[in-house]
MARNUDREN-580731 format. One line per field, with one value per residue (C-alpha): residue in three letters; x, y, z. Coordinates in nm, 4 decimals, always signed. Each point is the difference from the previous one (the first is absolute). Layout:
residu = c(ALA_...)
xx = c(X_...)
yy = c(Y_...)
zz = c(Z_...)
END
This chain:
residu = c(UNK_UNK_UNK_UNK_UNK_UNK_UNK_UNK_UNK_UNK_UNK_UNK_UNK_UNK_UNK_UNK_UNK_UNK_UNK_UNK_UNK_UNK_UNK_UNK_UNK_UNK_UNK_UNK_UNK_UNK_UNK_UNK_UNK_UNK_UNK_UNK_UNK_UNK_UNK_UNK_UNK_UNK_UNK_UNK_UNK_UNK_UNK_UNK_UNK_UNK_UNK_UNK_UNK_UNK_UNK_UNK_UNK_UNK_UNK_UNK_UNK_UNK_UNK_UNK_UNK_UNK_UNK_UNK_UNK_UNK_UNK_UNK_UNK_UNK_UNK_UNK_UNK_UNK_UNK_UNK_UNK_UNK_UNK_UNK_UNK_UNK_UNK_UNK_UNK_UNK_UNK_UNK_UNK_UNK_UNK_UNK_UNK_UNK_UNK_UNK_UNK_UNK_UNK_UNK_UNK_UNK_UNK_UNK_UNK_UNK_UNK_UNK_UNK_UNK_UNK_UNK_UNK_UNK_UNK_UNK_UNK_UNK_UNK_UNK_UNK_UNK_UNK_UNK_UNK_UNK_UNK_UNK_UNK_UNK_UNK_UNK_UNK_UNK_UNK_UNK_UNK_UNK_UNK_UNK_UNK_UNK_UNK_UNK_UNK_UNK_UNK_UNK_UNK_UNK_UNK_UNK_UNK_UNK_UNK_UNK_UNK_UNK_UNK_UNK_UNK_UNK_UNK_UNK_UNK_UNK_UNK_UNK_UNK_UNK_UNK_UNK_UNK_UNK_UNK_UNK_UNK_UNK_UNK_UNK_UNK_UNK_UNK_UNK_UNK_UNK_UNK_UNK_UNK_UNK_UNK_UNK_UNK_UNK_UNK_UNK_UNK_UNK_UNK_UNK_UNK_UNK_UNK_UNK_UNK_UNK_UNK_UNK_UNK_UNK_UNK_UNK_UNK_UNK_UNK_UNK_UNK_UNK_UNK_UNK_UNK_UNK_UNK_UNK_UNK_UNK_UNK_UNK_UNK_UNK_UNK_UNK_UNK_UNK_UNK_UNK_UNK_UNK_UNK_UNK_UNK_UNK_UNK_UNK_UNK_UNK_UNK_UNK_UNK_UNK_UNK_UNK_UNK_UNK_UNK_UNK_UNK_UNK_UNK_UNK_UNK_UNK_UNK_UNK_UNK_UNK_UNK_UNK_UNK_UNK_UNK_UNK_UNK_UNK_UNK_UNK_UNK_UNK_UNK_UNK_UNK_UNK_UNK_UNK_UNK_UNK_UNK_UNK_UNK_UNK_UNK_UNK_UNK_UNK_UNK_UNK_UNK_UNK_UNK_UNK_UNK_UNK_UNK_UNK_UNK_UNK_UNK_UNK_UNK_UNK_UNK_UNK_UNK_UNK_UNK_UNK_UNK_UNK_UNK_UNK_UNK_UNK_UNK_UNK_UNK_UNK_UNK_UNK_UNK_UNK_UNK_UNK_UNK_UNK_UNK_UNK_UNK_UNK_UNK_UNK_UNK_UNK_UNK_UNK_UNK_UNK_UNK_UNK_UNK_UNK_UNK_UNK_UNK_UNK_UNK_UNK_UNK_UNK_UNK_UNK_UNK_UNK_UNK_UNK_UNK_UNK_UNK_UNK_UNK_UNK_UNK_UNK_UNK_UNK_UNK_UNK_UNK_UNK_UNK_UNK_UNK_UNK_UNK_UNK_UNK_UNK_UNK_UNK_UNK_UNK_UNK_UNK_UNK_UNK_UNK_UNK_UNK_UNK_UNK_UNK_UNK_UNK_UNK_UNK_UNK_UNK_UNK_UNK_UNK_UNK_UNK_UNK_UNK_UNK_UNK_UNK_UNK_UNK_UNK_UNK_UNK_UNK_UNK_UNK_UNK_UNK_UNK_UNK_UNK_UNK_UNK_UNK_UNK_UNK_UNK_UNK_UNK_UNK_UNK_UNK_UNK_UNK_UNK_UNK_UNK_UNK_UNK_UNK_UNK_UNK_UNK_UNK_UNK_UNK_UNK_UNK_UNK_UNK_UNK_UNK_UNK_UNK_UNK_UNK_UNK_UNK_UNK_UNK_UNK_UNK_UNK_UNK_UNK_UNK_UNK_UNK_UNK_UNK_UNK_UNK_UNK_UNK_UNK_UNK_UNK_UNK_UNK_UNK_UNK_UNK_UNK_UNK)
xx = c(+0.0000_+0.1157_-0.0429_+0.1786_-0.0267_+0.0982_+0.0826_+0.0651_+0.2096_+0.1740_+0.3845_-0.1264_-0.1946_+0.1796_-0.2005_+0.2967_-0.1114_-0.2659_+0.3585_+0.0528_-0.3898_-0.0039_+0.3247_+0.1446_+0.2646_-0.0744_+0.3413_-0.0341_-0.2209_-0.0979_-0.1896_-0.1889_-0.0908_-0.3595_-0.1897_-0.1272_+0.2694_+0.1926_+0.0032_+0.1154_+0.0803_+0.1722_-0.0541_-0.0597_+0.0835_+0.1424_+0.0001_-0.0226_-0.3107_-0.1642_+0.0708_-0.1668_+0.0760_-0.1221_-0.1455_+0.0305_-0.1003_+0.0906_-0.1963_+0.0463_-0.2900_+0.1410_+0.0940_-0.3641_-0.1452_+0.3044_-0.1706_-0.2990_-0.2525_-0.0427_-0.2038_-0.0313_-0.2583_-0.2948_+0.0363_-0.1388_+0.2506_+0.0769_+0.0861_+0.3255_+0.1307_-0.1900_+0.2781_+0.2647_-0.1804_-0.1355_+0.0071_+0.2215_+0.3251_-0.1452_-0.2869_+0.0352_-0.1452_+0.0523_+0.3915_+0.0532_-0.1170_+0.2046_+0.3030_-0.1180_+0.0503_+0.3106_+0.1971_-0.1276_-0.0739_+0.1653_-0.1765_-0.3081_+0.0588_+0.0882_+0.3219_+0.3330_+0.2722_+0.2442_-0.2638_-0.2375_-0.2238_-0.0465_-0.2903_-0.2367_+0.0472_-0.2801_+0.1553_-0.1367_+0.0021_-0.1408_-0.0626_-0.0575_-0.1048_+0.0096_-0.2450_-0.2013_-0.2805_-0.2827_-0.3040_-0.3429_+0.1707_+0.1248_-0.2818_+0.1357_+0.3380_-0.0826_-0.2172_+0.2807_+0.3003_-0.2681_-0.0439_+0.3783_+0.0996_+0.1344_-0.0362_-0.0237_-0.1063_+0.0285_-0.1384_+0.0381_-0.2088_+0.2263_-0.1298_-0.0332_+0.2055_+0.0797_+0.0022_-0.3795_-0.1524_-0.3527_+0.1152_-0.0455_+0.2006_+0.2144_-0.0480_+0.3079_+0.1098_+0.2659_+0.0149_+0.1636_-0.0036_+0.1571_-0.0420_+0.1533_+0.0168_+0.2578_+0.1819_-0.1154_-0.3470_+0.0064_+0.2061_-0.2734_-0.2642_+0.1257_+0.1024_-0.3759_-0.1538_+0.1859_-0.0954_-0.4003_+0.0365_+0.0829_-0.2526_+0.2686_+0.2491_+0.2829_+0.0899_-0.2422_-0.1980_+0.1091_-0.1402_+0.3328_-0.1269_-0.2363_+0.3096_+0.1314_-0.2931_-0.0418_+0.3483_+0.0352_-0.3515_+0.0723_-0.1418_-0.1713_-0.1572_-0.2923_-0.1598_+0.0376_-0.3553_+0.0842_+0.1363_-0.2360_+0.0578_+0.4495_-0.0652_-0.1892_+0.1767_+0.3652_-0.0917_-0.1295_-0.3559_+0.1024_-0.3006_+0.1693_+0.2632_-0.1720_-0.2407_+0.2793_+0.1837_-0.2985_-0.0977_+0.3623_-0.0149_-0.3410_+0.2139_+0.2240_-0.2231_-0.1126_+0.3138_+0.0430_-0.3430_-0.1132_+0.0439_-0.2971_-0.2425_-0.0171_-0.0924_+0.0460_+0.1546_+0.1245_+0.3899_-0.0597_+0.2756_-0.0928_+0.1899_+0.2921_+0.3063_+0.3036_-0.0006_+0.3183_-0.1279_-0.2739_-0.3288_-0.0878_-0.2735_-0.3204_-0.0173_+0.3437_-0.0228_-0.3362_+0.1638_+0.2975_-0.2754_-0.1612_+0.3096_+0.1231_-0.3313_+0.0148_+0.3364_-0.0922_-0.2548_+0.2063_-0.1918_+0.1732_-0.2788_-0.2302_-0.3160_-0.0218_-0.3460_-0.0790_+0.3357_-0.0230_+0.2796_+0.2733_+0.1381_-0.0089_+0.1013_+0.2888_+0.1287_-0.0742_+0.1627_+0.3430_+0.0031_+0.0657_-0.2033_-0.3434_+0.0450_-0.3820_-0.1248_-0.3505_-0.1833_-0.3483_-0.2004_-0.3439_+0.1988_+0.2030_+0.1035_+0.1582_+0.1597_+0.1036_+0.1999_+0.1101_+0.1322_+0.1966_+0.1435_+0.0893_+0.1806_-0.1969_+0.0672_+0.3968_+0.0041_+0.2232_-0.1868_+0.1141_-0.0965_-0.3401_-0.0696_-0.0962_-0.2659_-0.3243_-0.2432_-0.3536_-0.3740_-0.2308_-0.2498_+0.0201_-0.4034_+0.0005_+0.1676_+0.2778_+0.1452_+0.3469_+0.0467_-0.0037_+0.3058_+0.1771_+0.2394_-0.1126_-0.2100_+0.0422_-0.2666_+0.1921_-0.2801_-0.2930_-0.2409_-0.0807_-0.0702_-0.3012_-0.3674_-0.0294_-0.2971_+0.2410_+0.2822_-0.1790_+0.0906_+0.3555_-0.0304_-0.1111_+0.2288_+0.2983_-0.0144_-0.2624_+0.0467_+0.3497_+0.1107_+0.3855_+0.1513_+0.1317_-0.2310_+0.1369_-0.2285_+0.1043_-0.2374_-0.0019_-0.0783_-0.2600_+0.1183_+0.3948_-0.2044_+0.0330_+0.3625_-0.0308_+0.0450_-0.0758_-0.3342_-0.3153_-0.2059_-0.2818_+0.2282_+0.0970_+0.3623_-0.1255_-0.3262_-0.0211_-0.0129_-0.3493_+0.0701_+0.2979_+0.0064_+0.0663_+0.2622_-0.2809_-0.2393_+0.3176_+0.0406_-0.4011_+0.0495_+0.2694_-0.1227_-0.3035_+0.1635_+0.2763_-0.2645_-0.2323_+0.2777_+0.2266_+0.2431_+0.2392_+0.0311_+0.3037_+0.0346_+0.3309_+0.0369_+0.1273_+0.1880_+0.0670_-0.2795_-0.1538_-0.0847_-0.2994_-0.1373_+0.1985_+0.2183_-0.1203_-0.0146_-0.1755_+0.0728_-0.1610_+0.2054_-0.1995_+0.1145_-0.1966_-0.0877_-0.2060_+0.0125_-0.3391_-0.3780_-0.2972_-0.0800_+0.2362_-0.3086_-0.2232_+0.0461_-0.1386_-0.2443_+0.0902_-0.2547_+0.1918_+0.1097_+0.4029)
yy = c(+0.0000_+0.3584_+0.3663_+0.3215_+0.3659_+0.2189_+0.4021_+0.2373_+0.3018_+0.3699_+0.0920_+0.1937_-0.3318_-0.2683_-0.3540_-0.1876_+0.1214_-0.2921_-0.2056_+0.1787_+0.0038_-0.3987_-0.0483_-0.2016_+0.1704_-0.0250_-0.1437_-0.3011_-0.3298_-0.1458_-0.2908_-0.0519_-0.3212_-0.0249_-0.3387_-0.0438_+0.0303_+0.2943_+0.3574_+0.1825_+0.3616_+0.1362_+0.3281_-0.0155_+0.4008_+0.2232_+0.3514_+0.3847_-0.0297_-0.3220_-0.3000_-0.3167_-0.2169_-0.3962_-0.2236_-0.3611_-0.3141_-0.3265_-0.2586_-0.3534_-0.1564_-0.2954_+0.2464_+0.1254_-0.3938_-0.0511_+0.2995_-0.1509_+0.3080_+0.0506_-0.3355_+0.1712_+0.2733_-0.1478_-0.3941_-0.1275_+0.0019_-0.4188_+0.0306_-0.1463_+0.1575_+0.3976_-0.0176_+0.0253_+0.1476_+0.3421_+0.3354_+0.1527_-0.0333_+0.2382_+0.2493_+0.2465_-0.0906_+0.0268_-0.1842_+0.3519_+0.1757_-0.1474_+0.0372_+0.3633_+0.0322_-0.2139_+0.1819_+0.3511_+0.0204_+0.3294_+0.2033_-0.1917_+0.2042_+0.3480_+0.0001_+0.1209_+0.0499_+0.1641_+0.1883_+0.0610_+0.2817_-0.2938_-0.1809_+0.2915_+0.1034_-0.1423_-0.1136_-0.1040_-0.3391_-0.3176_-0.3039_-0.3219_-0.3602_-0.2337_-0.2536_+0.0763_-0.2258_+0.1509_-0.1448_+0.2108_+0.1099_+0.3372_+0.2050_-0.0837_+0.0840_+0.3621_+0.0349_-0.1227_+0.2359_+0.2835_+0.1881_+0.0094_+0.2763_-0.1587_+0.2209_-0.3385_-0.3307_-0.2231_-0.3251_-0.2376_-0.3782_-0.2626_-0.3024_-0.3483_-0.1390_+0.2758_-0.3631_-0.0222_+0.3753_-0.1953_-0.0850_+0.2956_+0.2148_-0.1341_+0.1513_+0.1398_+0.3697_+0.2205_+0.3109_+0.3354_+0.2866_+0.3559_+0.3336_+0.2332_-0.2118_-0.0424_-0.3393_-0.1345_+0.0924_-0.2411_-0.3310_+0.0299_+0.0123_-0.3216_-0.1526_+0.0006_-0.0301_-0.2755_-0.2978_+0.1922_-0.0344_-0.4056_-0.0103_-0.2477_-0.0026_-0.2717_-0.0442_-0.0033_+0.3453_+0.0878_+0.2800_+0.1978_+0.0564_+0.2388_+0.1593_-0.0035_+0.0735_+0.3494_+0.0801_-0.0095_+0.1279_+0.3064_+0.3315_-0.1776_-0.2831_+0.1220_+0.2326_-0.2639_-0.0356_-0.3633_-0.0472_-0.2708_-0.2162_+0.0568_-0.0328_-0.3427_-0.1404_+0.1170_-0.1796_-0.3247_+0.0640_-0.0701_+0.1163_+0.1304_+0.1333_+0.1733_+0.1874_+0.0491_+0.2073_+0.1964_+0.1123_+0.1093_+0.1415_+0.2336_+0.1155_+0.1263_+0.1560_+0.1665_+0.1434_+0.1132_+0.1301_+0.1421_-0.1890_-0.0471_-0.1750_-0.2045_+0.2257_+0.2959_+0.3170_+0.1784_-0.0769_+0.1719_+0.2650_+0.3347_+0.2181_-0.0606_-0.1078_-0.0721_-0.3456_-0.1315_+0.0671_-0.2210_+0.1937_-0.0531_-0.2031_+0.2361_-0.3100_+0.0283_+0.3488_-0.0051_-0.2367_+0.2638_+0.2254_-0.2070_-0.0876_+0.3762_+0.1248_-0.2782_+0.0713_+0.3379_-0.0701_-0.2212_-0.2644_-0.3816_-0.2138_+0.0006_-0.1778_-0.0875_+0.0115_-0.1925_-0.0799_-0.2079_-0.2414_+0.1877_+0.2285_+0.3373_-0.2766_-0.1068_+0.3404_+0.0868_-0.3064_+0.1438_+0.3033_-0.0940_+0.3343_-0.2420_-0.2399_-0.1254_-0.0835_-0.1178_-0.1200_+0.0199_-0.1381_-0.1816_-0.2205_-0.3527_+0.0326_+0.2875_-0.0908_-0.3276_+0.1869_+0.2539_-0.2464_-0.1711_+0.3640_+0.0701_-0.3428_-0.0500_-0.3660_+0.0963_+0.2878_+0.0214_+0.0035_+0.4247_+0.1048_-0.2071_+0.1360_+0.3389_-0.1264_-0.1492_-0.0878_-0.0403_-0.0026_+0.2545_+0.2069_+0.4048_-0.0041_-0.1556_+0.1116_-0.2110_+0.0155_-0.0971_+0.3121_+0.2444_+0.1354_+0.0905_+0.3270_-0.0183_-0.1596_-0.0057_-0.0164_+0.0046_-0.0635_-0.1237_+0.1960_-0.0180_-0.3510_+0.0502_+0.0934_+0.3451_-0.1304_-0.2246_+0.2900_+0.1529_-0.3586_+0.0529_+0.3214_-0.0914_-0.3133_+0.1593_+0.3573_-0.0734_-0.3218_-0.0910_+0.3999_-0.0012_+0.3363_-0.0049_-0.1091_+0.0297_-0.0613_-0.0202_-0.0015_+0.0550_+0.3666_-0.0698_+0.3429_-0.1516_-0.2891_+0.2001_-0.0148_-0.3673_-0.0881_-0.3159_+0.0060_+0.0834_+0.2872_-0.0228_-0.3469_-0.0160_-0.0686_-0.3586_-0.2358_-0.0616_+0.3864_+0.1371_+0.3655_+0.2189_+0.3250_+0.3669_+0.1829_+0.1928_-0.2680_-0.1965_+0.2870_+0.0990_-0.4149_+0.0520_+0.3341_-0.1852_-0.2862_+0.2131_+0.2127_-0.2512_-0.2475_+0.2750_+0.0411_+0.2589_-0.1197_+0.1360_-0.1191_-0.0978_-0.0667_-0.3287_+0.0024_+0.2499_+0.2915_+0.1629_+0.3344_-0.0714_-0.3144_-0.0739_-0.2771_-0.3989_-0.0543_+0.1991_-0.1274_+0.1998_-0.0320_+0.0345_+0.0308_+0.0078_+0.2954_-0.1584_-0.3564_-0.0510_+0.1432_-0.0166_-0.1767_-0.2910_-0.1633_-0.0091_-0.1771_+0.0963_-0.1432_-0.1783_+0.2168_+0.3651_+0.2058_+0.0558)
zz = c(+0.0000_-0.1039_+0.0486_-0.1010_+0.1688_-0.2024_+0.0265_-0.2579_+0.1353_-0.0895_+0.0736_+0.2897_+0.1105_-0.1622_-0.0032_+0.1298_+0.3234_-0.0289_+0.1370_+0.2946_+0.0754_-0.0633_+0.1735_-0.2805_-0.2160_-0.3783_-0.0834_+0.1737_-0.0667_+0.3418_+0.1311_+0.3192_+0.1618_+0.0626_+0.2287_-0.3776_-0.2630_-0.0748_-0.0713_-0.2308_-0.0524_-0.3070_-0.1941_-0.3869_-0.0340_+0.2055_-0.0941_+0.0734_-0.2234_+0.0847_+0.2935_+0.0191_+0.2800_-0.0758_+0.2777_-0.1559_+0.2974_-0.1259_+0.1932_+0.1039_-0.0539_+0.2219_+0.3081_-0.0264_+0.0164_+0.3138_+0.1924_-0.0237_-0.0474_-0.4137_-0.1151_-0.3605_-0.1382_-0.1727_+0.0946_+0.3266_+0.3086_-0.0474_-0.3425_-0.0325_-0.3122_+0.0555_+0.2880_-0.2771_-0.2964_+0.0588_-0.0381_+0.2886_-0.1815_-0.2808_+0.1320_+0.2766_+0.2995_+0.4172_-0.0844_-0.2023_+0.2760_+0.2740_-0.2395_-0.0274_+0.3459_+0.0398_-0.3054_+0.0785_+0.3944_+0.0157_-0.3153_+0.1233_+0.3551_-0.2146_+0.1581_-0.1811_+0.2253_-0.3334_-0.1295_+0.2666_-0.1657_-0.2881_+0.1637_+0.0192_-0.3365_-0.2630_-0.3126_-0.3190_+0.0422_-0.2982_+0.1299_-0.2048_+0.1009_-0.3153_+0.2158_+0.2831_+0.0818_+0.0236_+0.1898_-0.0593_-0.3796_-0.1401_+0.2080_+0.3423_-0.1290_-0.0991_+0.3322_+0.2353_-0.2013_-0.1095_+0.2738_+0.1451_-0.2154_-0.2850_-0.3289_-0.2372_+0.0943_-0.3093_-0.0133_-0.2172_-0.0058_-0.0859_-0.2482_+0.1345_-0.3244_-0.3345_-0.1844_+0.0861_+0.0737_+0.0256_+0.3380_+0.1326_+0.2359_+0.3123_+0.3187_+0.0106_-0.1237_-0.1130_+0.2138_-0.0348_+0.2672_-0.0437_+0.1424_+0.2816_+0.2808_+0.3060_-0.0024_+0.3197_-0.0901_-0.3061_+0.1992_+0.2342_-0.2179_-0.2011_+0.3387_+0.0941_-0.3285_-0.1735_+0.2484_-0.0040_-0.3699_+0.0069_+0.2748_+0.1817_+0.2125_-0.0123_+0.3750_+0.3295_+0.0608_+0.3242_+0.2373_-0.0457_-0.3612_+0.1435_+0.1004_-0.3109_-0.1946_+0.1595_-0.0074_-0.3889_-0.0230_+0.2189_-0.1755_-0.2910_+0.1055_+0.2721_-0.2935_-0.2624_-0.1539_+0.0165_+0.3547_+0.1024_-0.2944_-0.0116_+0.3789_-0.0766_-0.1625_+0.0558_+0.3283_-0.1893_+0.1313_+0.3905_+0.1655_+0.3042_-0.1257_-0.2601_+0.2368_+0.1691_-0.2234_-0.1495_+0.3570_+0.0097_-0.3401_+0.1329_+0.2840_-0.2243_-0.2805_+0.2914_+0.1414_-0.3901_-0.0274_+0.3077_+0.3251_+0.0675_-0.2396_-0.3347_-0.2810_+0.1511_-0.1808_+0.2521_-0.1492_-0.3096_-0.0677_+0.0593_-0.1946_-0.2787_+0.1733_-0.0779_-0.2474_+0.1975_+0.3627_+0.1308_+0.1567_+0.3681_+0.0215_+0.1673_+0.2296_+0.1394_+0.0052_+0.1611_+0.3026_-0.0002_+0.0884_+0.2298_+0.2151_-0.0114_+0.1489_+0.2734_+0.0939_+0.0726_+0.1969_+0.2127_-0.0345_+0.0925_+0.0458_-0.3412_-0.1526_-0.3805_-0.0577_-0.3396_-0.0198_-0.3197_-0.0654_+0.2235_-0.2373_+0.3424_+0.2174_-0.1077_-0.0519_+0.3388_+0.1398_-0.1527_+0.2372_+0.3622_+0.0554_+0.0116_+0.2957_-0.0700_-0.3202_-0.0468_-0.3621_+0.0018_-0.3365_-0.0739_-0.2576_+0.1102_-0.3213_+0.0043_+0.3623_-0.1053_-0.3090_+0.2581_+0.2473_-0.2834_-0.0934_+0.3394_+0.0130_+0.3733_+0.0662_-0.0600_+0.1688_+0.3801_+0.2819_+0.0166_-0.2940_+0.0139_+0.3090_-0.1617_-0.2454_-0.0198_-0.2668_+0.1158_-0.1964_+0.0884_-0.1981_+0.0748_-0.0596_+0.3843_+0.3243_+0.1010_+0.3882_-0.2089_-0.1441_+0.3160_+0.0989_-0.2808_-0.0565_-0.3353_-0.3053_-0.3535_-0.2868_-0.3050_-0.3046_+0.2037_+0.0172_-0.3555_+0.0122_+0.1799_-0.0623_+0.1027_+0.2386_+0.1846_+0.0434_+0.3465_+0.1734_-0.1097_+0.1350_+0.3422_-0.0240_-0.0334_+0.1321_+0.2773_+0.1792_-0.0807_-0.0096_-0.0877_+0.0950_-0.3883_-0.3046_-0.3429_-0.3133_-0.3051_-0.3543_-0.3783_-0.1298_-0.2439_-0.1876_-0.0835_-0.1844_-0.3806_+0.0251_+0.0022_-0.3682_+0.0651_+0.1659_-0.1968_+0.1047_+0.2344_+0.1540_+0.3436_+0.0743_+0.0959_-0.0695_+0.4048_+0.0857_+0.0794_-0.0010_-0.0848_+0.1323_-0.0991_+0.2445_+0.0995_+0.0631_+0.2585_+0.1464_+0.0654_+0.1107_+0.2520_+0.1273_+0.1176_+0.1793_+0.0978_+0.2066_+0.1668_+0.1250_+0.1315_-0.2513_-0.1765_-0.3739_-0.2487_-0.3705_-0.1729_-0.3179_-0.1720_-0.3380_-0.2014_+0.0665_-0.2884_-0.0265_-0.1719_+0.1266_+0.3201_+0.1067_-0.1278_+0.3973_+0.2644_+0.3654_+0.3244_+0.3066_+0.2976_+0.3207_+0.3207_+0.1976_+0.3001_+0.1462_+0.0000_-0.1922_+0.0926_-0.3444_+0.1054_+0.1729_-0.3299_-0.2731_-0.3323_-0.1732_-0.2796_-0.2499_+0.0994_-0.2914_-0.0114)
END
């Protein structure tokens, strides 16, 4: 089995530097011992102009039969003979993408230690696989490479037999990438996709491919259109493992997106930045926001109410400053995923000592949540009928009555500089109301007054001047220890 990468270059930018990139020098022929043959690497040209590097794995069919994993493609497992006749010397499969990662760990990493600016650098980059099997045809092909920012991505069928084009096509393809891509960003991609391609893996899926899975699929893989199916079967349909990895893939769409919820726009970028410098995500600068306003209100023992799946509480846990750390949500989903973020069952007994995860719903008063210095509601209130918000209100700022509470919501006005969210949409499909700045504010004014509290606003992101920050978060901090409307608790019908 065979592939090229190819890059075309400038004297300013010569395509040799595909060598040190690759960390194989283009004067030399090497091989590589693999657990399944051997590898390969040579380079048919190397020039200023144009550099193509050649992957070639020559497999032992035998030494696949000796490890006892590959019984053949296409033959059932006790078929003698499929164990030496079949496709795996010829087509690329999960042996090219172990090579892959055997040949080129270190480009695979982006890591150049002679020419460290190399790795971030796109280059234009071709691609070609003579053979690549390709289970669910030419279709699946374009829809796995399509959307990872490849300009071309030519396919082309290869015939059963040219003696007898009757036959039909094989499933197998000739494929050939190119466009402006970084190095790393293309290994991984053919690390992942290759073996999802074959749909099969030749050795035992273990649960370190999970591992492995996410590491190469890191910044491409959790907005794929297709992650279920690459997740699927990359993972040779292991049930566990598989929901395993995509709850760990939603954890980190979120921590791209917003922190807080699937499909939730919030990460958009808000005005043209630099192309080279990544944007803050509004969710990480939202917590920024969060744990500045709680430091100064010298708070050390705080309540995440709807804390989702952990994202404010394991930021808090990193400053000493919080001694008492409590999650509060009406999911066991979303607990369960936050427990696993938070690593709880490996946690030391100090460190665990500062946080707890309980369920609870804010719509009922809860003797657990008294006590507090302070209590976060970062992008709750939203989520709930406006008919049901007066039980919040009495939950949190009358019976449990922290002396800080910081609330945090979308500003309905930002939404038209969201150019990816239609008009008239809210920023998610769970969110019953989005307010104006002057509709929070008329919001917090009112609870602010009738539990005994001073309210402030801060904004969150980059604030507008005409349409206001993307986040609008009330601080409100208590002026008396105790109301008179602290002994009644609203009926569930008031109007906010």
């Amino acid at each position: 089995m065979f592939l090229t990468i190819t890059a075309t270059g400038t004297p300013e930018k010569p395509a040799t530097d595909l060598g040190f990139l690759l960390h194989k020098h283009p004067g030399k022929a090497q091989a590589f011992s693999t657990s399944h043959g051997t590898a390969h690497v040579f380079y048919p040209e190397a020039s200023v102009e144009r550099c193509t590097a050649a992957l070639l794995l020559e497999v032992d069919p035998v030494a696949l039969v000796r490890r006892g994993r590959d019984k053949g493609r296409g033959a059932a497992p006790d078929a003698a003979l499929a164990q030496y006749v079949n496709d795996r010397p010829y087509a690329a499969s999960s042996l090219l993408a172990v090579a892959l990662s055997g040949v080129f760990r270190t480009a695979l990493k982006g890591q150049c230690a002679a020419r460290p600016e190399l790795p971030g650098r796109p280059l234009p980059l071709r691609i070609e696989i003579p053979a690549l099997p390709a289970r669910g045809g030419a279709d699946l092909v374009r829809r796995l490479f399509g959307p990872l920012g490849w300009d071309s991505v030519d396919i082309e069928p290869l015939v059963l037999d040219e003696r007898f084009p009757e036959w039909g096509d094989s499933r197998y393809v000739r494929l050939v990438l190119e466009g402006q891509l970084k190095l790393d960003d293309a290994l991984r991609q053919l690390y992942v996709l290759l073996p999802v391609l074959d749909d099969a893996k030749h050795y035992w899926i273990a649960p370190d491919e999970v591992d492995k899975l996410l590491r190469a699929g890191d910044g491409w893989l959790a907005a794929h259109p297709e992650h279920a199916l690459i997740t699927a079967r990359y993972l040779a349909r292991h049930k566990r493992l598989t929901q395993n990895a995509m709850e760990r893939l939603e954890l980190a769409r979120l921590a791209e997106v917003d922190g807080s919820e699937p499909e939730e726009v919030d990460n958009a970028v808000d005005e043209a930045r630099d192309t080279e410098e990544r944007p803050v995500p509004l969710a990480v600068r939202r917590r920024e926001a969060i744990l500045t306003a709680l430091r100064a209100a010298g708070a050390a023992r705080v309540l995440d109410l709807g804390c989702g799946q952990g994202q404010l509480v394991q930021a808090l846990l990193k400053d000493v400053t919080f001694t008492e750390i409590v999650g509060v949500d009406v999911s066991m989903r979303a607990l369960n995923i936050a427990a696993r973020r938070l690593r709880l069952e490996r946690m030391g007994e100090r460190q665990s000592s500062r946080v707890r995860l309980f369920q609870g719903s804010l719509a009922y008063t809860d003797k657990r949540l008294v006590g507090y210095d302070a209590a976060v509601l970062s992008e709750v209130i939203e989520h709930l009928d406006l008919p049901r918000l007066p039980a919040l209100e009495y939950t949190v700022f009358g019976a449990a009555r922290p002396r800080t509470v910081l609330v945090t919501t979308p500003n309905v006005e930002y939404n038209v500089r969201w150019e990816s969210l239609p008009a008239g949409h809210a920023r998610h499909r769970d969110h019953r109301f989005e307010w104006t700045r002057e509709e929070f504010r008329t919001w917090a004014e009112r609870v602010a007054g009738r539990y005994g509290y001073a309210v402030a606003y801060v904004p969150v992101g980059d604030d507008d001047p005409e349409v206001g920050p993307p986040t609008q978060m009330a601080v409100f901090t208590a002026t008396t220890t105790t109301t008179d409307t602290t002994t009644e608790t609203p009926k569930e019908g008031e109007a906010a």
